[in-house]
N, C-alpha and C positions, 0 to 999 in steps of 0.2 A: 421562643427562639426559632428562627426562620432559617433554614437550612434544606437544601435539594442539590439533586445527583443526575447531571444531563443524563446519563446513559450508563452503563454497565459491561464485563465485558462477560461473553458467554460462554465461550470452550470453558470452564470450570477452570480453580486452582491446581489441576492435574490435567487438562484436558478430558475430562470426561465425556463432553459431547463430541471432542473430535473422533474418540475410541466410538462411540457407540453409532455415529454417521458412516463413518469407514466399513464397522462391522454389519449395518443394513445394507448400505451401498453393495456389498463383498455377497451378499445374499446369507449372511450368517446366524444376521438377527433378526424379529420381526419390527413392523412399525409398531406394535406396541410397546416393545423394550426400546427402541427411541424414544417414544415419546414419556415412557416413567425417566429415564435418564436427566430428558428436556424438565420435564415438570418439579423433579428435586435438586434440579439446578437454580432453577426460578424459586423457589421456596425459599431456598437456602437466601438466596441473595436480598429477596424480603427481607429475610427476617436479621441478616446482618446490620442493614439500613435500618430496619426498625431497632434493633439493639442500642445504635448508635445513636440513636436518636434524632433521623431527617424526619424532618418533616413531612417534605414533598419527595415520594419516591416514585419513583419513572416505573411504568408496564408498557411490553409493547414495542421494549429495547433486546426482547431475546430475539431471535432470527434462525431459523436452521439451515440458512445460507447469509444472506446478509436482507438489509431492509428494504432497499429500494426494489429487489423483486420481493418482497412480502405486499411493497405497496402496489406493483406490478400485477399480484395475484390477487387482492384485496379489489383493486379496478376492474378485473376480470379481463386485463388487456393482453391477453396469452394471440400472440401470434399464430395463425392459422396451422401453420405446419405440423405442429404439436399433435393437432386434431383433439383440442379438447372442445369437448360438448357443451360444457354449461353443466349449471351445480356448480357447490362448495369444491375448491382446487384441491387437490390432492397431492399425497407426495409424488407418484407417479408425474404429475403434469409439472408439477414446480420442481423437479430434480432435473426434468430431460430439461427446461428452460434454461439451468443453470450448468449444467453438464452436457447435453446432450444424450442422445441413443444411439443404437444401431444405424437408425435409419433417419434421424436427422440429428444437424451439428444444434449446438449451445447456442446461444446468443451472447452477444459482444458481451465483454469484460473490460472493465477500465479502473483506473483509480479513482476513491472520494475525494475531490478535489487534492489538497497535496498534502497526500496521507500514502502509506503503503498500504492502508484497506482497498481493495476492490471491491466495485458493485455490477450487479447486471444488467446493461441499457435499456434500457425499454425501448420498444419499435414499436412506434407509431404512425396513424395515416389517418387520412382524413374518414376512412367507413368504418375505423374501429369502433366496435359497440362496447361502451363501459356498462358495467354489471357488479350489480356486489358479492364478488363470487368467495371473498374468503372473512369470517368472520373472527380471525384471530386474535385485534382489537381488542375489540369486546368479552372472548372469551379469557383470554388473558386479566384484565381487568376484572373480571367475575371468580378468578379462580386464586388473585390474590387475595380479593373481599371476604371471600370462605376462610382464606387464611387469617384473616382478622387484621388484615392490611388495606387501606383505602388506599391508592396509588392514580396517580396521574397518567391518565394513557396516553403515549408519544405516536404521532403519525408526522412523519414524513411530510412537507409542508408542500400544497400542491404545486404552487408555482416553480420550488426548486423540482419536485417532480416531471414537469414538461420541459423545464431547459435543460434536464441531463438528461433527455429523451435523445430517440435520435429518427425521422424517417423511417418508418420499415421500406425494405426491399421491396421494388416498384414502386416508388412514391418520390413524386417531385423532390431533390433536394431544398428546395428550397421552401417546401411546405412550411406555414407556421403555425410550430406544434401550441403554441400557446390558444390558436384558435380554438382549442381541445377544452379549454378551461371549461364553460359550460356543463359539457358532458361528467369532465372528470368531478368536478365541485356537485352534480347531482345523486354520484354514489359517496362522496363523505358526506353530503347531508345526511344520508342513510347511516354513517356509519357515527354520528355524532349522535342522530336520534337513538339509535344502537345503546351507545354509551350511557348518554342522558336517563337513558329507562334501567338502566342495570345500577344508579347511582352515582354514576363522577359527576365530582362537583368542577374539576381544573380539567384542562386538557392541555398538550402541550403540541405545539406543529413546530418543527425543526423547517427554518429557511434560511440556510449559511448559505444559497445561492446571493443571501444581499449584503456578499461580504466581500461580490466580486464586484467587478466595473458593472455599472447594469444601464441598459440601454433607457431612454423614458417610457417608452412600450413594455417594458418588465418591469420598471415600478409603476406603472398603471395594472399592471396585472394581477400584482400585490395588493391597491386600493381595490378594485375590482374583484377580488377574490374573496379577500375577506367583509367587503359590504355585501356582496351575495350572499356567504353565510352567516352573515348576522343574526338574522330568526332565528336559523337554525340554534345558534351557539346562544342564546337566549337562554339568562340562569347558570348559565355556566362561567368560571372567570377562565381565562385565553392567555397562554403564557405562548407569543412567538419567541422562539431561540436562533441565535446567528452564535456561530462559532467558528476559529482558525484565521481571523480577522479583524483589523479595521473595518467597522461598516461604514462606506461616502455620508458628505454630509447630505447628499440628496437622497439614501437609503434611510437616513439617519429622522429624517423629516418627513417621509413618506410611513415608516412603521408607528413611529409617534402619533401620528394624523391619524392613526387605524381608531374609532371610536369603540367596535368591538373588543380589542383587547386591553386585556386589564396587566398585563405584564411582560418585560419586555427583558431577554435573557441577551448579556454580552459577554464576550473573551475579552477579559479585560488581563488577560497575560503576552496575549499575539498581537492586543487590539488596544494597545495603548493610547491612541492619538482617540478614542472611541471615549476615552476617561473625559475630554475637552469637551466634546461633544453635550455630554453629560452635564457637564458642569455651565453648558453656555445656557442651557435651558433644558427643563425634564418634566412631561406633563403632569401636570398636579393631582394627586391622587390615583398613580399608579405604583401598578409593584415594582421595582428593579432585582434582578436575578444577576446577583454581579458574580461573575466567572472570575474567582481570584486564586484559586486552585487549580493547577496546571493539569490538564486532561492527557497530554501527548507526551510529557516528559516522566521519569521516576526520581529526578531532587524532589529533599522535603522542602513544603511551602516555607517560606521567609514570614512566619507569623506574624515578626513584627513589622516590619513592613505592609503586609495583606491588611493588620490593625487597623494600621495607617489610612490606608486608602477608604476602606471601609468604612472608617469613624469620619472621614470629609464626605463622603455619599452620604452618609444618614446626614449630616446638616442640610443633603441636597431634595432627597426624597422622603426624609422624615424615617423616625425608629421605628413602625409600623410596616414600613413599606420597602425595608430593605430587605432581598434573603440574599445570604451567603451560597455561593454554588461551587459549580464545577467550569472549569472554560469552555469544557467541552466534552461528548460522552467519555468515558475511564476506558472505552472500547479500545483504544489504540496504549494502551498502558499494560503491563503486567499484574496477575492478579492479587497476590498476597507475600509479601515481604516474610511472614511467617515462614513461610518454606523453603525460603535459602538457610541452610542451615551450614552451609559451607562458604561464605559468605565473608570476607573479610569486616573484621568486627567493624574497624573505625570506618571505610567504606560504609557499610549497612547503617550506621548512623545516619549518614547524607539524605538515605533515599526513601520514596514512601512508595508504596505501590498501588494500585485501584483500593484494597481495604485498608489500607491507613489513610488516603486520601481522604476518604470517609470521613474517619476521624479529624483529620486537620481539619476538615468544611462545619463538623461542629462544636469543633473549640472554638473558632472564632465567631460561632453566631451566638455561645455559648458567654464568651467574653465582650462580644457587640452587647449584650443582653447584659452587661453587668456581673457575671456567673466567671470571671476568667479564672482556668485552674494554671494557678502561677506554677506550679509544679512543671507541668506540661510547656508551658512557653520555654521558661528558664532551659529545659531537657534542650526545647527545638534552637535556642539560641548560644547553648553550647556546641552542636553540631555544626550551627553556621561556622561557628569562628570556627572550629576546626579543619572545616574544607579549604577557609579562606587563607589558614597559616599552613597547613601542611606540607612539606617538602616534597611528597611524592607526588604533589600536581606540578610541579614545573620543574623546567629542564631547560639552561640560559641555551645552552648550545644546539637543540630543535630550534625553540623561537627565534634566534638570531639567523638560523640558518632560512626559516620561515617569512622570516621581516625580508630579507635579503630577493627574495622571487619578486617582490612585488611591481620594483620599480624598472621591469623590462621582461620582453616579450619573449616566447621560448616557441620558438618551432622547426622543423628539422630544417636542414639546409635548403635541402632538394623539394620540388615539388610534386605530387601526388602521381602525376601519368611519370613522368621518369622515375619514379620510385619502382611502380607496377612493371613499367621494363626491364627493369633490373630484377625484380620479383619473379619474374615471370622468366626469364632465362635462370634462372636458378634453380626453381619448384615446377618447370616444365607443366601446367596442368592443364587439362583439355578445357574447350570451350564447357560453361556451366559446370564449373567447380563444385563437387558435393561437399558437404560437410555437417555438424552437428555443432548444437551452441555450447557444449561441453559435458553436463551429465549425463552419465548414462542410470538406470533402476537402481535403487538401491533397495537389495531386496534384505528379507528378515534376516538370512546369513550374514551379509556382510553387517546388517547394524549391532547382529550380535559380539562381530569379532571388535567394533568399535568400541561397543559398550567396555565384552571384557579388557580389554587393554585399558579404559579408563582406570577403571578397579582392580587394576594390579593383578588378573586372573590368568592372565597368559602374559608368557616373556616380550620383549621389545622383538625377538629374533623370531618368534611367533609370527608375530602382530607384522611385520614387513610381510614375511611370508606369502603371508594370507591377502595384503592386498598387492602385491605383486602378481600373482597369482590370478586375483579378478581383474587386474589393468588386462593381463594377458588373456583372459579370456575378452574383453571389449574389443582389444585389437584384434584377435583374430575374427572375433564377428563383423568389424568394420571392413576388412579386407573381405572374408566372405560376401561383404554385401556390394562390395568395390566402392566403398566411398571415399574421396580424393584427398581429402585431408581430416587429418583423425585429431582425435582425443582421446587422453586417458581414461572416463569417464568418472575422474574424481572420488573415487572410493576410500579417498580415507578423511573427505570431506562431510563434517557434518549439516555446515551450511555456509554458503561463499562467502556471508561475512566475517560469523563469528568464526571461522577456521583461520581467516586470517587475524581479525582480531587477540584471540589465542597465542598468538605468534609476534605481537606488537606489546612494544609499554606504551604505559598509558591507560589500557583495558581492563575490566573487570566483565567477570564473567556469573550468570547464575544457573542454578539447576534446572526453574521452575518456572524463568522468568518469559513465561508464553505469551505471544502475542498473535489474534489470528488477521494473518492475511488477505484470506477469502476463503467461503467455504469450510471445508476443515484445514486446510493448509493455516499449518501456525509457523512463527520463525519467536527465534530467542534473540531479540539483538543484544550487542555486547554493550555495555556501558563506558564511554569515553568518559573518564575524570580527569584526565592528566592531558601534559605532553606525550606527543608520539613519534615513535621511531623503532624502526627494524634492527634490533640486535643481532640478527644472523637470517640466512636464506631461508626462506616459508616452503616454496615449489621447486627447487631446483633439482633437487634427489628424485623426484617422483616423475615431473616430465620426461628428467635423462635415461631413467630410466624404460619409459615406455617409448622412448624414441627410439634408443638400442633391441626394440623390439618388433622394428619394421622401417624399412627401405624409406615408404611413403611418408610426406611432413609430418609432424606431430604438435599439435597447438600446446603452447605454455600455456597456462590458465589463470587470470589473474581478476581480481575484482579491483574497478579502480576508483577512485579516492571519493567520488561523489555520492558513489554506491554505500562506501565503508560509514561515511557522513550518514546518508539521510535512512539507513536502514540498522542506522544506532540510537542510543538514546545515548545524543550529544553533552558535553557539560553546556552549562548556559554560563559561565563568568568571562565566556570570550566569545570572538565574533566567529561563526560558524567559516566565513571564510580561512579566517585563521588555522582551525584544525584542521579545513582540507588541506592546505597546503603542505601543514606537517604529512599529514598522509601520503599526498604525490610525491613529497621527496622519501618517504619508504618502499613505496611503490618502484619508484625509478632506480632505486639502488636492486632491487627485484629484474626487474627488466635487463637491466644492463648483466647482471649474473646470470639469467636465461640466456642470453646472446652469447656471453663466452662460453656458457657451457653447449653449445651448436641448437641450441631451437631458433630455428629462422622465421616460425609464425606465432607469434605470441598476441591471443587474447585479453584486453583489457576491459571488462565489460563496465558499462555507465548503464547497469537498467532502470536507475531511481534518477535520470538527468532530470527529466521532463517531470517529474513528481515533485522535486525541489522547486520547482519554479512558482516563486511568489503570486499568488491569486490576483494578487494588483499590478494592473500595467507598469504603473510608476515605477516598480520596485524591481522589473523583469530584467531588464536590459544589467543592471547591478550582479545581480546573480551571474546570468550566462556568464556576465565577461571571467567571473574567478574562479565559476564553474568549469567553461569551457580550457581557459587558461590551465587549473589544474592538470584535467588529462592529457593537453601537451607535457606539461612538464615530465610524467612519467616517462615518455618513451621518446625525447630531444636526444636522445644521447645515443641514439640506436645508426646502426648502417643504411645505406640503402636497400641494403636486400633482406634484411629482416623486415618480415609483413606484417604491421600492427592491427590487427583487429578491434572490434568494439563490437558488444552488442547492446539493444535496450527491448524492452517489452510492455506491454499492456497499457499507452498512455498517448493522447492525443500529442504526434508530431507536429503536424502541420505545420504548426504556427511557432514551429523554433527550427526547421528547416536549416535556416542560413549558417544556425549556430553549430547545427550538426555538422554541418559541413565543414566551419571554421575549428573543429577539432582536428580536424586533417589525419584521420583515421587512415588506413589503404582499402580496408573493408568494413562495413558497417551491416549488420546481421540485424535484422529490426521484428518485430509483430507486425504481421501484417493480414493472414488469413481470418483470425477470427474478428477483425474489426470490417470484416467484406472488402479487403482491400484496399480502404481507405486512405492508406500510405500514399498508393500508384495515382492520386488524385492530383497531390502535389508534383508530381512528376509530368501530368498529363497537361497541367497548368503552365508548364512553360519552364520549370527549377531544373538547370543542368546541374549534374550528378557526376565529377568526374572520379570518383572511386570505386574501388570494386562495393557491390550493396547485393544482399542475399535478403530482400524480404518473405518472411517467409509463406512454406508452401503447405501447412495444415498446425491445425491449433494441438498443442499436446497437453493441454489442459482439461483434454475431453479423454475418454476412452474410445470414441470413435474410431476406428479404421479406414482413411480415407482413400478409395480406387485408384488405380493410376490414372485414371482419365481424366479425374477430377483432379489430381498434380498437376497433370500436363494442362489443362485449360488454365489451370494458373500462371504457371508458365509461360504460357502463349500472351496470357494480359499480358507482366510483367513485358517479355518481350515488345511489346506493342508500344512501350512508355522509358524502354530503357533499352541501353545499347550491348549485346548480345556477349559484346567482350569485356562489361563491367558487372554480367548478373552472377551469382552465385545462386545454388539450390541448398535450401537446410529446412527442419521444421521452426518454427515458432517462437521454438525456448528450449531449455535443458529437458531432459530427458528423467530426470532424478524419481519423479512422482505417478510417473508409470510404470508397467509391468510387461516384462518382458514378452507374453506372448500377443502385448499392443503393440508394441516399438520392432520389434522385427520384420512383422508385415508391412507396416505402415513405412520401414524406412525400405523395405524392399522394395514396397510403388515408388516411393521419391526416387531412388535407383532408376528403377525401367521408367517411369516418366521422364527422369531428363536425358537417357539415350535414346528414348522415342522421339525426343524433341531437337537433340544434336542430330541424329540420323535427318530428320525432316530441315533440317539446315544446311545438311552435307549436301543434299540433293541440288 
């Protein structure tokens, strides 16, 4: 029975490693209580897969940030600034990499392709010296074998390694980082011989870089990479993995052509049209690692269907040479369905989570093999029908209302510069408008007072109280700090989706249900199984509130429909356009209720726009238009003098530019510092900008404290590439995941930076 698990997820069924990252990070604990934490999380996960009975189990998939700086520090490709020496990397060097220090910033953060995981870019140049500076690899793979587990150890595929590189600072943009190959393929040779002598027999390279468009020069780079390590991989059998995709038919014929690899892994959930592929020709006497098990979603697998497909592949590649998998790592899933225990029953039947996944992947290698437990199917195909007949997924009067958006366009009457006129005589605000993207710290008090309110331990008259209370402390520190347009700083948010979620039908919610982000930041998304719609106002109590609590604007705070979408776990029985749609029309019944109740600047944030965006050109243009469409529909209905914001974070703009702009936002607040500015590139390029746009002026995803001189030189770019009366100053992103003796200094230099910089304008 042939059965593997692309990947795994790592914060533990409780987050264990998040607590124990936090508590070394905090200086509370040492690196060896990390590292016992890391090590019986890895055990544990062994030995569940081995219980279940996979075959091929993945090492290699833990991270105590995420992989692509493991593969980073593995290379020994640590950017100068760091000032590491050489040697085995340390936590010291691979945390400032990923965080920062005192005395230098992080390095860029992006998303995994279009996923809500972020990875650390690597900065590269033509003098970097590759070195085998971390043996993790291998030591990983050596410390399951002690456990009496053989596992397959996954690295990070080189070639998608240099195209999600990027230039280091001072280094030609236009360098080609692939010239790098060479170097880079001389320390995995090390790190395969590494393997080789400790005894794996399979190795596994992850390359879902060839799932996007790829130019011929990147599928040469691919032949090329792996005929170089052919020797090396000698004796060993080669499983490349692509996943979140269709692979091209010229991707598709170029990995098959790989004589070194003996196995060839596909998402065959995302990457349907990849199923033809297959079927048009599959080289003779290879494995197939078919991904029929959904890695990204928490529905249970359609067994008998996955059967289906399965039992036409073995005619294609023969019984021998079929394993059953995953589409893609369990990393982006939550971890054990066991511990909702509050959990709507017939809900809970629908869904499987990373450890039942498990389970589905080998029932049906289990049942491919002859061995089927009818029990277990019969279970999985009462479920289905259940989801499929259930009255509480649909709702005639959303979807009609849904169907009815499609066939015409929505946008305000007026256009963007007479909006901001009208804006701007109303909210009087000086040149370089301050502001904040909405959170402020959420520190252990206030999570306490949330918690108890959940648990019925304090009264509802309490529980106001209390966050009343911290709104009014926020406002009074924003006016202390003179910043021009506030926020309440969301305190009685536990997180911008599932808060709103919470407050929607259609949603289901879990205890446990953690997914990590980056780092240690985990989010719980909510689960859409139904139709959607706003039964009563989400925000309106709590902005009015903090607006009656200061003269100065006060932003409404909303998450808007793309966001709700791609940082849920969607149902799949309908087209994901469909459900934004329901969302923007709750949304906009939201907006219009902030308007009458006097918030004249209401935030709508899109920070997952650019995340959704289909990895294939073909498919892009599709998206934007119902994506973009969506966030008008929220706020068509508003005046002119209510100022619609948006914000978005961590994710290559550039290249959807036009579409930001055709969302006809008044202000758009975007990431822009710790990507080195990258935003102002497009700007410099010739793209006119006529809305207000605040990119921002320091990453707050660092603990770092950035000078005001180093605000103000941001500033000054920014000025250089945009028009003085459309910039806005703010940090980066919310404020939620810092601590207040960061956020005070830091927004006190944004402060004196941008009257340092109005004063030098006055002049």
């Amino acid at each position: 029975m042939a059965s593997h698990i692309v990947g795994y997820p790592r914060m533990g069924p409780k987050r264990e490693l998040k607590f124990a990252l936090e508590s070394f990070w905090d200086g509370k604990s040492s690196a060896e209580d990390l590292q016992k934490v890391a090590s019986d999380l890895r055990a544990s996960i062994w030995k569940q897969m081995t219980d279940a009975g996979i075959k091929y189990i993945p090492s290699n998939t833990f991270s105590y940030y995420d992989q692509v700086l493991d593969t980073t520090a593995m290379l020994g490709a640590v950017p100068a600034r760091y000032g590491w020496t050489g040697g085995e990397i340390g936590f010291d060097t691979f945390f400032s990499m990923a965080r920062g220090n005192a005395s230098v910033p992080a390095m860029e953060m992006t998303k995994w392709f279009d996923t809500n995981y972020h990875f650390i870019v690597p900065e590269l140049g033509p003098d970097m010296t590759f070195t085998y500076a971390s043996h993790k690899a291998v030591n990983e793979y050596k410390e399951a074998k002690a456990l009496g587990v053989d596992t397959v150890p996954v690295l990070v595929g080189p070639v998608t390694y240099l195209v999600l590189s990027k230039p280091a600072k001072g280094v030609d943009k236009s360098f080609c980082l692939l010239s790098l190959l060479p170097k880079v393929l001389a320390v995995y040779k090390e790190v395969v011989a590494d393997l080789k002598a400790a005894g794996a027999t399979w190795i596994q390279f992850d390359e879902p870089i060839l799932v996007t468009d790829l130019d011929s020069q990147k599928l040469q780079a691919i032949s090329a990479a792996y005929a170089e390590l052919e020797s090396a991989l000698s004796g060993l059998n080669v499983l490349i993995e692509t996943y979140f995709a269709d692979v091209t038919a010229e991707a598709y014929q170029t990995l098959t052509s790989l004589n070194v690899v003996t196995a060839f892994g596909f998402d065959l959930v995302r990457g349907t049209k990849t199923l033809d592929l297959i079927k048009g020709g599959f080289p003779s006497g290879k494995y197939l690692f078919a991904g029929v098990v959904d890695g990204r979603n928490i529905w249970a697998n359609n067994l008998a269907t996955s059967l289906d497909t399965l039992n036409s592949l073995e005619g294609i590649v023969g019984k021998d040479k079929l394993v059953v998998s995953t589409s893609c790592s369990l990393l982006h899933t939550a971890v054990d369905l066991v511990n909702e225990t509050k959990l709507d029953n017939e809900i809970k039947s629908w869904l499987a989570f990373a450890a039942q996944k498990i389970v589905e992947v080998n029932a049906l290698a289990k049942a491919l093999a002859g061995q089927k437990d009818e029990a277990f199917f019969s279970s999985n195909a009462a479920a289905q029908a259940s989801r499929k007949s259930s009255p509480r997924v649909t709702n005639e009067a959303v979807q009609k209302a849904a169907a009815a958006l499609k066939g015409s366009d929505h946008r305000r009457a007026t256009n963007v510069s007479t909006r901001l006129d009208a804006q701007q005589k109303k909210l009087n605000l000086p040149i370089l408008p301050t502001t904040t993207i909405g959170s402020f710290p959420q520190t252990v008090e206030l999570r306490k007072v949330r918690r108890e309110y959940k648990a019925t331990k304090i009264s509802e008259e309490e529980y106001v109280s209390a966050i009343k209370e911290e709104i009014r402390k926020v406002v009074e520190l924003q006016e202390q700090l003179d910043i021009d347009v506030l926020v309440h700083g969301e305190p009685e948010r536990n997180d911008m989706v599932e808060y709103f979620g919470e407050q929607l039908s259609g949603f289901a919610f879990t205890v446990n249900g953690w997914v990590q982000s980056y780092g240690s930041r985990c989010v719980k998304p909510p689960i859409i199984y139904g139709d959607v719609s706003r039964p009563k106002a989400m925000t309106v109590f709590w902005s009015s509130t903090a607006q009656s609590m200061t003269k100065r604007p006060m932003k409404g705070m909303l998450t808007g429909p793309v966001t709700i979408l791609n940082w849920s776990f969607v149902r799949n029985d309908q087209p994901r356009s469909e459900t934004t749609y329901q969302i923007a029309l709750a949304i906009k019944d939201e907006v219009e209720d902030l308007e009458k109740a006097g918030i004249t600047v209401i935030q709508i944030d899109e920070a997952a726009l650019r995340e959704g965006l289909p990895l294939r050109k073909s498919e892009q243009a599709n998206y934007l238009d119902w994506a973009v469409h969506s966030f008008r529909i929220t706020n068509v209905g508003v005046q002119d003098t209510t100022q619609i914001h948006t914000h978005m974070c961590y994710s290559n703009f550039n290249d959807i530019i036009h579409s930001i702009i055709d969302m006809d936002a008044d202000v758009i607040t975007i990431e822009n510092s710790r990507s080195d500015e990258k935003l102002l590139s497009v700007f410099r390029e010739g793209v006119k900008y006529g809305a207000g746009i605040g990119p921002g002026v320091y990453d707050i995803h660092s603990p770092r404290i950035p000078p005001t001189e180093e605000i103000a030189d941001r500033i000054n770019k920014m000025l250089a590439v945009l028009e003085r009366n459309i910039l806005w100053v703010n940090p980066d992103c919310g404020l939620k995941t810092r601590k207040y003796p960061e956020v005070n200094p830091a927004l006190t230099n944004m402060v004196a930076a941008t009257k340092l910089i109005r004063n030098q304008l006055a002049k």
